[in-house]
C-alpha positions as CSV (number, residue, x, y, z in Angstrom):
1,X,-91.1,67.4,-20.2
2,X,-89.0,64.7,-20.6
3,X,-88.8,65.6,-24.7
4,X,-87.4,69.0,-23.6
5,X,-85.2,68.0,-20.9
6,X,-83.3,65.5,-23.6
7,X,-82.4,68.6,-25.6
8,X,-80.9,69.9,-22.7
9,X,-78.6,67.0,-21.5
10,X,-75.5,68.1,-23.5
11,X,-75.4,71.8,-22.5
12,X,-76.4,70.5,-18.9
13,X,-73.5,67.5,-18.5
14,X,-70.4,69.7,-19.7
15,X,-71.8,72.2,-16.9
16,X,-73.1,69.9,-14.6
17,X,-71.0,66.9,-13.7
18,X,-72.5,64.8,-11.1
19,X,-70.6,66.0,-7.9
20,X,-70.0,62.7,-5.8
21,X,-66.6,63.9,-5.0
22,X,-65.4,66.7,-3.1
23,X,-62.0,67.3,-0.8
24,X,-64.2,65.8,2.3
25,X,-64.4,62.1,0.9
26,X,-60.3,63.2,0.7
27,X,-59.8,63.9,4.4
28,X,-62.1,61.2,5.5
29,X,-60.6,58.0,3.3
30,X,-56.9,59.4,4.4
31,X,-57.9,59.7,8.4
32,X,-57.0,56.7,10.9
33,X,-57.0,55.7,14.1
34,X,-54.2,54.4,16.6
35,X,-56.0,50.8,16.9
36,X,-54.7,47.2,16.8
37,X,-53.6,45.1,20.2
38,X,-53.4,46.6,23.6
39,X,-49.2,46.4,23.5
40,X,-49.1,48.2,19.6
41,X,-51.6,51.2,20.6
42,X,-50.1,51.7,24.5
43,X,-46.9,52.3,22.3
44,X,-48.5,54.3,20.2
45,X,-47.8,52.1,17.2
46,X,-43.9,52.4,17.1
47,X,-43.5,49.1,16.3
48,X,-41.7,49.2,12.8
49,X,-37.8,47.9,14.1
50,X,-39.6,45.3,17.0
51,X,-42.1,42.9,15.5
52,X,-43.4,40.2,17.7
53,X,-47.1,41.6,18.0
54,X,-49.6,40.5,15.6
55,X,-50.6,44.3,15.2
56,X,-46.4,44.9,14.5
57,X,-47.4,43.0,10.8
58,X,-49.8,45.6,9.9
59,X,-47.6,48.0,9.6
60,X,-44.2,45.9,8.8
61,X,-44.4,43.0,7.4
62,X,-41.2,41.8,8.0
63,X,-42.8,41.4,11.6
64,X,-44.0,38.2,11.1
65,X,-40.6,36.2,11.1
66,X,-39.6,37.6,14.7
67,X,-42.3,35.1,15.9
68,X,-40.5,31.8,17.1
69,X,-44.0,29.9,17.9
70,X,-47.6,30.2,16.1
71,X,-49.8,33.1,17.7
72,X,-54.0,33.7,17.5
73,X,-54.1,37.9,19.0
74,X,-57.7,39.2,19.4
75,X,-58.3,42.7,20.7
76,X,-61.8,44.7,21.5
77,X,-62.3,48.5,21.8
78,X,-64.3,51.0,22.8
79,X,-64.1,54.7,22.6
80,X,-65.4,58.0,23.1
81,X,-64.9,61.3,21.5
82,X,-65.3,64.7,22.4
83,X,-65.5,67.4,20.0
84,X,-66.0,70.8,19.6
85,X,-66.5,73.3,16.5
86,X,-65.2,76.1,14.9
87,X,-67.1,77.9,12.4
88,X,-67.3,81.9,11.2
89,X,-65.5,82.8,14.5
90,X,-68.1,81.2,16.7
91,X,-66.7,78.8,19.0
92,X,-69.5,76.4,20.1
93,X,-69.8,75.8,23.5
94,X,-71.7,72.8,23.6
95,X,-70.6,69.3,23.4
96,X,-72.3,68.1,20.5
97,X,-71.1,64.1,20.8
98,X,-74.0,63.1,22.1
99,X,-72.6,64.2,25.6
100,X,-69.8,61.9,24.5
101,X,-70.2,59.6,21.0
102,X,-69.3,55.9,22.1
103,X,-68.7,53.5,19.7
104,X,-70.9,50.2,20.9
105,X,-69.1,48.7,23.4
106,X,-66.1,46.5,23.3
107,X,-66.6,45.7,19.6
108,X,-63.5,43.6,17.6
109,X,-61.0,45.6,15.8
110,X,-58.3,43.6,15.6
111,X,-58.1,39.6,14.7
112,X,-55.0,38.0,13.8
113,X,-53.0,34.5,13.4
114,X,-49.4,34.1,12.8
115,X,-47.9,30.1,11.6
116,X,-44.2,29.7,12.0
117,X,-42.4,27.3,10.0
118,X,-38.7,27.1,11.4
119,X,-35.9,25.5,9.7
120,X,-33.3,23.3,11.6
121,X,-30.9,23.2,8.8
122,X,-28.2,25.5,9.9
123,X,-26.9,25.4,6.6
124,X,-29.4,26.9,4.7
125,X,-29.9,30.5,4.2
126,X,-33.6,30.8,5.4
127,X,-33.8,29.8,8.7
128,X,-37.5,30.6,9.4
129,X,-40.4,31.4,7.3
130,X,-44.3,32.8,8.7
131,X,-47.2,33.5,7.3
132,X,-50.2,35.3,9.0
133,X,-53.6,36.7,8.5
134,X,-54.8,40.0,10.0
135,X,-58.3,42.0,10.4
136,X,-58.0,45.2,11.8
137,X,-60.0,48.5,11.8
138,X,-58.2,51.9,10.3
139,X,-60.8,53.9,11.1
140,X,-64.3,54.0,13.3
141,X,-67.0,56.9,11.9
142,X,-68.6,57.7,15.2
143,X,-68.9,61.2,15.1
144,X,-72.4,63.6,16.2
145,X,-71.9,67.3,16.4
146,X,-73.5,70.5,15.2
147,X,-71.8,73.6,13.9
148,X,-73.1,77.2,14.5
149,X,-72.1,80.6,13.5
150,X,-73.1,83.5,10.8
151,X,-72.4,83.4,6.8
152,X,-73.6,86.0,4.5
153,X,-73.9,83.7,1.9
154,X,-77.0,81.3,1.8
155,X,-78.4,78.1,0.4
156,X,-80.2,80.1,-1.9
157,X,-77.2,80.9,-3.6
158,X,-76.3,77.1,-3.7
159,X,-79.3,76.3,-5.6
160,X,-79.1,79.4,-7.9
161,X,-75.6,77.9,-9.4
162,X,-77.7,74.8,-10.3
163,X,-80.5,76.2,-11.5
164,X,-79.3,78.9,-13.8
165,X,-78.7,77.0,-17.2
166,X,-81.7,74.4,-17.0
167,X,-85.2,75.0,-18.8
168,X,-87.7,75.9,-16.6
169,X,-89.8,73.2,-18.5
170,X,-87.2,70.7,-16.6
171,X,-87.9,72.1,-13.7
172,X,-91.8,72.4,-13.5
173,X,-94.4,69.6,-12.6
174,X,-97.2,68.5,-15.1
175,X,-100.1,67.0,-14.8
176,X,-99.7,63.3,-13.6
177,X,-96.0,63.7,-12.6
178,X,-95.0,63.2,-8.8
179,X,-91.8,64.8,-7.2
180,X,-90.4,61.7,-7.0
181,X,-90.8,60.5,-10.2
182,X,-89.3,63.9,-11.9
183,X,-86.6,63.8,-9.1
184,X,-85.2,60.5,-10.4
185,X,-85.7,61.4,-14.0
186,X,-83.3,64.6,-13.4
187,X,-81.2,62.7,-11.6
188,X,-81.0,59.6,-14.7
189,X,-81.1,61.9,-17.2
190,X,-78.9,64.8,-16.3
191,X,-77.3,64.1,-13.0
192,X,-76.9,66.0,-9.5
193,X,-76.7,69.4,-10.0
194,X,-80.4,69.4,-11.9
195,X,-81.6,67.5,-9.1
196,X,-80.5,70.3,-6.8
197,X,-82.0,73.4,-9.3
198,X,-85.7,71.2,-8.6
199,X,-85.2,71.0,-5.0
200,X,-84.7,75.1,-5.2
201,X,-87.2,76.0,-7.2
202,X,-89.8,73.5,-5.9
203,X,-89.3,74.7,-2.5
204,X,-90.1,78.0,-3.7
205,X,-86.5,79.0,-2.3
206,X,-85.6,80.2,-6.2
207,X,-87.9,81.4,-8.8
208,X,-87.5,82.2,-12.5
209,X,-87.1,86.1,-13.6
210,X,-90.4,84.5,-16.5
211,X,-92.4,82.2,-16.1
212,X,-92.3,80.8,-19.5
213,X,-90.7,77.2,-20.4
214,X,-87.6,78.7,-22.1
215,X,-86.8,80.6,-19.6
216,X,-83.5,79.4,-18.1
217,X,-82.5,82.4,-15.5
218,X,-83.3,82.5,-11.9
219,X,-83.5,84.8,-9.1
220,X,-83.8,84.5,-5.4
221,X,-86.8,84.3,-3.0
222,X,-85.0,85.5,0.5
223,X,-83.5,88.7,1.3
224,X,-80.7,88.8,4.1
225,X,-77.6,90.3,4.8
226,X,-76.0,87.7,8.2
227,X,-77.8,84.4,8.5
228,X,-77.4,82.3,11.4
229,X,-76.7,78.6,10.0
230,X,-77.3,75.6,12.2
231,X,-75.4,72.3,10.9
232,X,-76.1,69.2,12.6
233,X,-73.9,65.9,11.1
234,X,-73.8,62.6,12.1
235,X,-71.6,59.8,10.9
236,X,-70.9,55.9,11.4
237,X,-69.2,53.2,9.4
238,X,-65.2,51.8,9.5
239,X,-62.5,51.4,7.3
240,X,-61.3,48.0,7.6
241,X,-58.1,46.1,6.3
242,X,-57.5,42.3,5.3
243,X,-53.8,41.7,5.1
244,X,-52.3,38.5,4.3
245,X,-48.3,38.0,5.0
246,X,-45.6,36.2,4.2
247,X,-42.3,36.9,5.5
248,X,-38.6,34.7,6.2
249,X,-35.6,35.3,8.3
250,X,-32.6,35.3,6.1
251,X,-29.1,34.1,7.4
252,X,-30.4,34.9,10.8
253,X,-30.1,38.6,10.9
254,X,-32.4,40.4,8.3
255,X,-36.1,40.2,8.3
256,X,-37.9,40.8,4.7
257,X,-41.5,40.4,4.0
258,X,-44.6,41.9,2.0
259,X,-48.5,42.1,3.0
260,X,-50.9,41.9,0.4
261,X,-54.3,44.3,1.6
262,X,-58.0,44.0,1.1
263,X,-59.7,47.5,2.0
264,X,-63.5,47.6,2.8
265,X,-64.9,50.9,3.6
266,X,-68.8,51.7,4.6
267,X,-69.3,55.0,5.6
268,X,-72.5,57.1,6.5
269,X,-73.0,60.8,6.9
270,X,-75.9,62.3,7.6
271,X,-76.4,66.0,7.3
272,X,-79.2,68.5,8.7
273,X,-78.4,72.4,7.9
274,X,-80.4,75.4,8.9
275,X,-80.8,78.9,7.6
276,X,-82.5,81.1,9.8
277,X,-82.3,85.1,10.5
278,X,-84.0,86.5,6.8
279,X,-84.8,90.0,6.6
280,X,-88.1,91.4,7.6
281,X,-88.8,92.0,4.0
282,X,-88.2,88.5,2.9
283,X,-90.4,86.0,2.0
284,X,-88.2,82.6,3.3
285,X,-88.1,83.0,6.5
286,X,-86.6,79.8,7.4
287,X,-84.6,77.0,5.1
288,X,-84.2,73.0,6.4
289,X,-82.0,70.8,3.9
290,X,-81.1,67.3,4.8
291,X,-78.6,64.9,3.0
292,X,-77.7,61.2,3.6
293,X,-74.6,60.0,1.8
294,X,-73.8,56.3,1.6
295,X,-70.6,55.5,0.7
296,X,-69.2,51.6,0.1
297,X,-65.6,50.5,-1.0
298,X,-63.2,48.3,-1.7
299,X,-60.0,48.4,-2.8
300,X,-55.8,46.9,-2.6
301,X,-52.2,47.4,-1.2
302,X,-49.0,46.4,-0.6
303,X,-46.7,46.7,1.5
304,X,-43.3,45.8,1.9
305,X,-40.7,45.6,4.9
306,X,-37.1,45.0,6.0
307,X,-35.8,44.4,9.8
308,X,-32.6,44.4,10.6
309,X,-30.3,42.8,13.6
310,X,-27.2,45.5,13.4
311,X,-26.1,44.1,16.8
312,X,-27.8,42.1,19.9
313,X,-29.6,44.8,20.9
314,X,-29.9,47.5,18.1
315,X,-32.3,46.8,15.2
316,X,-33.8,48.5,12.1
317,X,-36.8,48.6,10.3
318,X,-37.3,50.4,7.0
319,X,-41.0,49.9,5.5
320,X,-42.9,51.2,2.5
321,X,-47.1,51.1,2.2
322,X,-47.8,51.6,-1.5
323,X,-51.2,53.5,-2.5
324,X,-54.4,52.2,-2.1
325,X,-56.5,51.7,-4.6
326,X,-60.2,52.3,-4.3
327,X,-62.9,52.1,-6.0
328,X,-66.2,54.0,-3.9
329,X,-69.8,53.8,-5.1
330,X,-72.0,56.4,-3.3
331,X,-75.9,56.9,-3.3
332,X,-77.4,59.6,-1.4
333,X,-81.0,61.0,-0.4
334,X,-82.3,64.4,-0.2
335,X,-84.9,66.5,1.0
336,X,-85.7,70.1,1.8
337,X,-88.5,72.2,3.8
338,X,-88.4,76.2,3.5
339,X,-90.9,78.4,5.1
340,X,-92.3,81.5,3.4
341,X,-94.8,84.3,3.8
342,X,-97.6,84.4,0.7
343,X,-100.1,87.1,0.7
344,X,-100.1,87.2,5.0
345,X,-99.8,83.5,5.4
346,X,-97.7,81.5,6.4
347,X,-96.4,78.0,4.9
348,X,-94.4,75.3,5.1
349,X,-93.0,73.9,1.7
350,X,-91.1,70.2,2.1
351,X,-90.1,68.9,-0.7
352,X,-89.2,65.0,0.4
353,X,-88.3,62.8,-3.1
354,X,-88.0,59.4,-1.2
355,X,-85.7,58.4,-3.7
356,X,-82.1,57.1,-3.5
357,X,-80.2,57.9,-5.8
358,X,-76.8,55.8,-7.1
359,X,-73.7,57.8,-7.9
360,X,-71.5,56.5,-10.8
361,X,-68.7,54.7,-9.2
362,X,-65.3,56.1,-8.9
363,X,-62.1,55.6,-8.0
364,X,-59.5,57.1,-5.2
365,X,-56.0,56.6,-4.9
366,X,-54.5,57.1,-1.1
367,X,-50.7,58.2,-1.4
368,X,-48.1,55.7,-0.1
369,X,-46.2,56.2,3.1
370,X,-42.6,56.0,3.6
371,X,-41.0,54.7,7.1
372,X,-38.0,53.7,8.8
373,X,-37.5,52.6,12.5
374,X,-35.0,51.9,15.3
375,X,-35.2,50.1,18.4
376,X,-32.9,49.5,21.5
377,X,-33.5,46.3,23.3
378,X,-32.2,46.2,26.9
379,X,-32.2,43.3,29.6
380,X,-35.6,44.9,31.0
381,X,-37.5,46.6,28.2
382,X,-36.7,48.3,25.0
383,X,-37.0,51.8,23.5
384,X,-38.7,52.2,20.1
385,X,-38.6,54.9,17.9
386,X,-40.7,55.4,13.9
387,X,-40.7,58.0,11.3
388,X,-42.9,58.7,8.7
389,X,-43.6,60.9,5.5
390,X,-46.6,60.9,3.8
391,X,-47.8,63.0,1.2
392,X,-51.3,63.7,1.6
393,X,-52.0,66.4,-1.5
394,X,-51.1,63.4,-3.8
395,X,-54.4,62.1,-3.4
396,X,-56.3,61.3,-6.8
397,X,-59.7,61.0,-8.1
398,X,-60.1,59.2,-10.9
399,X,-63.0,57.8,-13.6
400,X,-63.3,54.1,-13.6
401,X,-63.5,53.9,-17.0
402,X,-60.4,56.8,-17.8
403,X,-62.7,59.2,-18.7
404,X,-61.1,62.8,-18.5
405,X,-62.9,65.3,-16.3
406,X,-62.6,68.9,-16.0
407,X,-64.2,68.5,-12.7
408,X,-61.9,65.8,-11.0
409,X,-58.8,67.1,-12.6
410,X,-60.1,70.7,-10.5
411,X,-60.9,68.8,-7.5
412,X,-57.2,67.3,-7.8
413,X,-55.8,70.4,-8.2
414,X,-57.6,71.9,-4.8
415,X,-56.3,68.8,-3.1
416,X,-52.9,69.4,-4.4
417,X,-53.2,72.9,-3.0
418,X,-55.0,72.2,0.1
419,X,-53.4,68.9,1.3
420,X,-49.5,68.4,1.8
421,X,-46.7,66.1,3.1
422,X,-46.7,65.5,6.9
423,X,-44.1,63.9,8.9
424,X,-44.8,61.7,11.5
425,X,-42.8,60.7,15.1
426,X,-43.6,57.8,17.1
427,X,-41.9,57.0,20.7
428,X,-42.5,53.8,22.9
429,X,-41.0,52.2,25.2
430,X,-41.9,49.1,27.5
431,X,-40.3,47.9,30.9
432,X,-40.6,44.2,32.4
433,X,-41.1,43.4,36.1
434,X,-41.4,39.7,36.3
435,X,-44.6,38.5,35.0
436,X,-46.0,42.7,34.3
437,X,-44.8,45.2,31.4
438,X,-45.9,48.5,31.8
439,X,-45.9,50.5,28.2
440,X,-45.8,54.2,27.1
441,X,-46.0,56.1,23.9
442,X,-46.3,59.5,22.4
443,X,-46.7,60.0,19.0
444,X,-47.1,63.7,16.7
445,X,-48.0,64.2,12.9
446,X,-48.1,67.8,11.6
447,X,-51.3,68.7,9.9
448,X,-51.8,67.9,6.3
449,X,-53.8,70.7,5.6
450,X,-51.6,73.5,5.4
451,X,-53.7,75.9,6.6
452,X,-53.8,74.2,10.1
453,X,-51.0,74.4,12.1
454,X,-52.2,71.8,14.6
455,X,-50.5,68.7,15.2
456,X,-52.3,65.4,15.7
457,X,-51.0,64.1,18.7
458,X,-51.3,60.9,20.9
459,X,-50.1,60.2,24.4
460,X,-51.0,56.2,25.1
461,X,-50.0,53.9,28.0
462,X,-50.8,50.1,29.2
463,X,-50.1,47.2,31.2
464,X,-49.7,43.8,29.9
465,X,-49.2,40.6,32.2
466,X,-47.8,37.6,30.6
467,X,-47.9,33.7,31.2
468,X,-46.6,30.3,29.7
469,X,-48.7,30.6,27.0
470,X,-50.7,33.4,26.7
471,X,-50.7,36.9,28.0
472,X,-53.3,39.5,28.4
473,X,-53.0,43.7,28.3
474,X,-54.9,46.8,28.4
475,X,-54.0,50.1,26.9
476,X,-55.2,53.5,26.9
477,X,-54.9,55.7,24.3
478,X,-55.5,59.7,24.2
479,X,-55.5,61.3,20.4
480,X,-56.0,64.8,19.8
481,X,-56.6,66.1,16.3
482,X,-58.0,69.5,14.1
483,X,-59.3,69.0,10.9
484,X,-61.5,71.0,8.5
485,X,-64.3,70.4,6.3
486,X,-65.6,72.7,3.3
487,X,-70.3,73.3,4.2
488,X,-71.2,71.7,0.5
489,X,-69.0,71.4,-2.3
490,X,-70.0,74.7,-4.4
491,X,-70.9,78.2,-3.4
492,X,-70.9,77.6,0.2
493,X,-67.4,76.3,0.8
494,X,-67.2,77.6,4.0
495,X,-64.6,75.6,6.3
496,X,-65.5,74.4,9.6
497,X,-63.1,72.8,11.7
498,X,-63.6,70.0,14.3
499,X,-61.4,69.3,17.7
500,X,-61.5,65.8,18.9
501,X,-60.1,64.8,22.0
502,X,-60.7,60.7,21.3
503,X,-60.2,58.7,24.0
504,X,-59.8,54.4,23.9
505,X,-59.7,51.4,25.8
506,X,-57.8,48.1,24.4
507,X,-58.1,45.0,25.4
508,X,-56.3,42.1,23.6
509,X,-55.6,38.5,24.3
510,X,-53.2,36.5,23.3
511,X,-52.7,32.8,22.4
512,X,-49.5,30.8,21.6
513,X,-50.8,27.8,19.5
């Protein structure tokens, strides 16, 4: 086999390009939460003009320089989500988050330490300089739900557009050869997509039209016209940022600084879809295929901000976050059970490789996000307001090693054409009442997939109490978004789309040092 198969690489690797990458990771690594302290989320983030909050620094960095005295912040959350599916026209009625995903309870997402350093010299032009450290989540992948509906377009299929190409001698097992040890050779050797062809015709879901070791054309086992499909996917993992700060007060009335991010991503999904409904005449009657993807990354930013004092009670905030660059490497594991009549009997064929298998690593570049902010500060409270543009289709897959690619320059092109800019409004406001502040927020981004004209909205509220030298507060956060997601990458690109109603509970405590 494994003579054969190396005559085959060349033919197989222009056709066949291991497909790690697909508009999905694109959605997923550009999704975030409202998170941070319990005063930053019950304001629904509009904190780019205020600064004072730990949380404030993640987004401007300039915020670090409001502080007049050093500041530890720590905040826990917990969460649930509800979410319901869309897919073929079906609307499930079920609520498949596990009656309500939680995240485990009351776990850390934000840690973080400002140190002020305040110059007494009126004469010189930087009258206070801070520096700060901050841990905080962008993103918690709790999700569990199932999609159902009807396709006329099956797995079969799927496996056909791998298969048709490859040697059947690639594809067959000789004597002394396991499924898992051919499994990984395809995989080594010749990548994903051959990996996917055995799976097929192992399963006895494809066949070839000969059965001769040239042959390299394949036809279908199962014979339907509407399929009911069954897809149950669960996910977990975070998208976590490191920021370090520095920032200075200059001449008492402008705030500048820059934040310097570390991104660490680990992200799970695990997969489960489910043909079922074959003709009478066919010999699949039913067709179970599981995937696990593993994803881990790391990557950098910047960021760079600017407050301004136009008066005593007016300020503004301008900030930039510059891409993030990030570099994923994936490993996944497959298996596949499809059961057939043969000559009156029936049989279960599972095809489980036990093998993980390492994608080569590659790189993702998140598009930078322009802002600017104002905020009115009154005797009793203030009124904040942020804006911000981002455009999502300029997200970019990339080779580590600048390898050109007909198949990421596609997939960059779909995202182009699939993703665009959104623009984004944040309100908050906060009242004092002696020792108590009571917060607010709303906050709206249009979709950026432009064929979903849904906005992801968030309505948030909180109280805070504070005392010499600390102060405590709770928020409570409400976000609704749509979103959609191709099935599988090729063939059966069917979108789905996902409502969440995700609601959270913040509480943070502060510490002046």
């Amino acid at each position: 086999m494994i003579k054969k198969l190396i005559l085959n690489i060349c033919f197989v690797l222009c056709f066949n390009l291991i497909i790690a990458q697909t508009i999905n990771d694109a959605i997923t690594y550009n999704l975030t939460d409202l998170t941070g302290s319990a005063r930053f989320s019950s304001m629904s983030g509009a904190f780019g003009a205020l600064g004072g909050d730990l949380s404030a620094i993640t987004i401007n960095p300039a915020s670090s320089s409001v502080f007049l005295v050093n500041q530890l912040s720590i905040s826990s959350i917990s969460y649930e989500n509800e979410i319901k599916t869309k897919f073929s026209n079906n609307i499930s009625q079920k609520n498949y988050s596990n009656n309500n995903v939680s995240s485990p309870n009351f776990h850390i997402n934000h840690l973080g330490a400002v140190f002020v350093f305040n110059n007494n010299n009126k004469n010189e032009n930087w009258s206070r300089i801070s520096v700060s450290y901050n841990a905080h989540d962008k993103k918690r992948y709790y999700d569990s739900y199932a999609i159902e509906g009807d396709n006329s377009n099956g797995l079969d299929n799927y496996f056909l557009y791998y298969a048709n190409g490859l040697k059947l001698n690639d594809l067959d097992l000789y004597e002394g050869e396991t499924i898992s040890e051919v499994y990984k050779i395809l995989g080594d050797e010749i990548g994903f997509g051959a990996q996917q062809a055995f799976l097929g015709y192992q399963s006895y879901l494809i066949n070839p039209i000969e059965f001769n070791s040239d042959n390299d054309i394949y036809i279908s086992n199962a014979i339907y016209e509407n399929l009911s499909n069954y897809m149950m996917v669960k996910t977990k993992g975070f998208n976590k940022v490191h920021s370090l700060n520095l920032s200075g007060l200059y001449k008492d009335f402008i705030h500048l600084g820059i934040n310097v991010n570390v991104h660490e991503i680990e992200y799970e999904n695990y997969n489960r879809f489910v043909e079922q409904n074959f003709s009478q005449k066919s010999n699949v009657t039913e067709v179970t295929f599981d995937n696990t993807l593993n994803s881990r990354g790391d990557g950098l930013s910047f960021q760079l901000g600017i407050i301004v004092k136009l008066n005593k009670n007016i300020r503004l905030g301008i900030y930039y976050d510059s891409p993030q660059w990030i570099k994923i490497e994936e490993k996944y594991k497959q298996e596949i059970e499809v059961d057939y009549i043969e000559n009156t009997s029936y049989i279960t064929e599972k095809i489980k490789p036990d093998i993980i298998t390492l994608y080569e690593p590659y790189n993702i570049r998140i598009p930078s996000k322009k802002n600017i902010s104002i905020a009115y500060i009154f005797n009793k409270g203030l009124l904040s307001i942020d804006y911000g543009i981002k455009n999502y289709g300029k997200t970019i897959f990339s080779d580590p090693s600048n390898k050109t690619s007909n198949y990421l320059n596609n997939l960059n092109d779909e995202i182009k054409n699939e993703l665009e800019r959104a623009n984004s409004l944040r309100i908050g406001v906060e009242y004092i009442i002696g020792l108590f502040s009571i917060r607010a927020g709303l906050s709206n981004e249009k979709s950026f997939q432009n064929k979903i004209n849904v906005i992801n909205s968030t309505v948030s509220w909180g109280l805070g109490m504070n005392f010499k030298r600390s102060s405590i507060g709770i928020a409570f956060v409400d976000n609704k978004t749509q979103n959609s997601y191709n099935l599988f990458p090729v063939v059966l690109t069917d979108k789905y789309y996902l409502n969440k109603d995700k609601t959270q509970i913040i509480f943070t405590y502060n510490l002046k040092l």
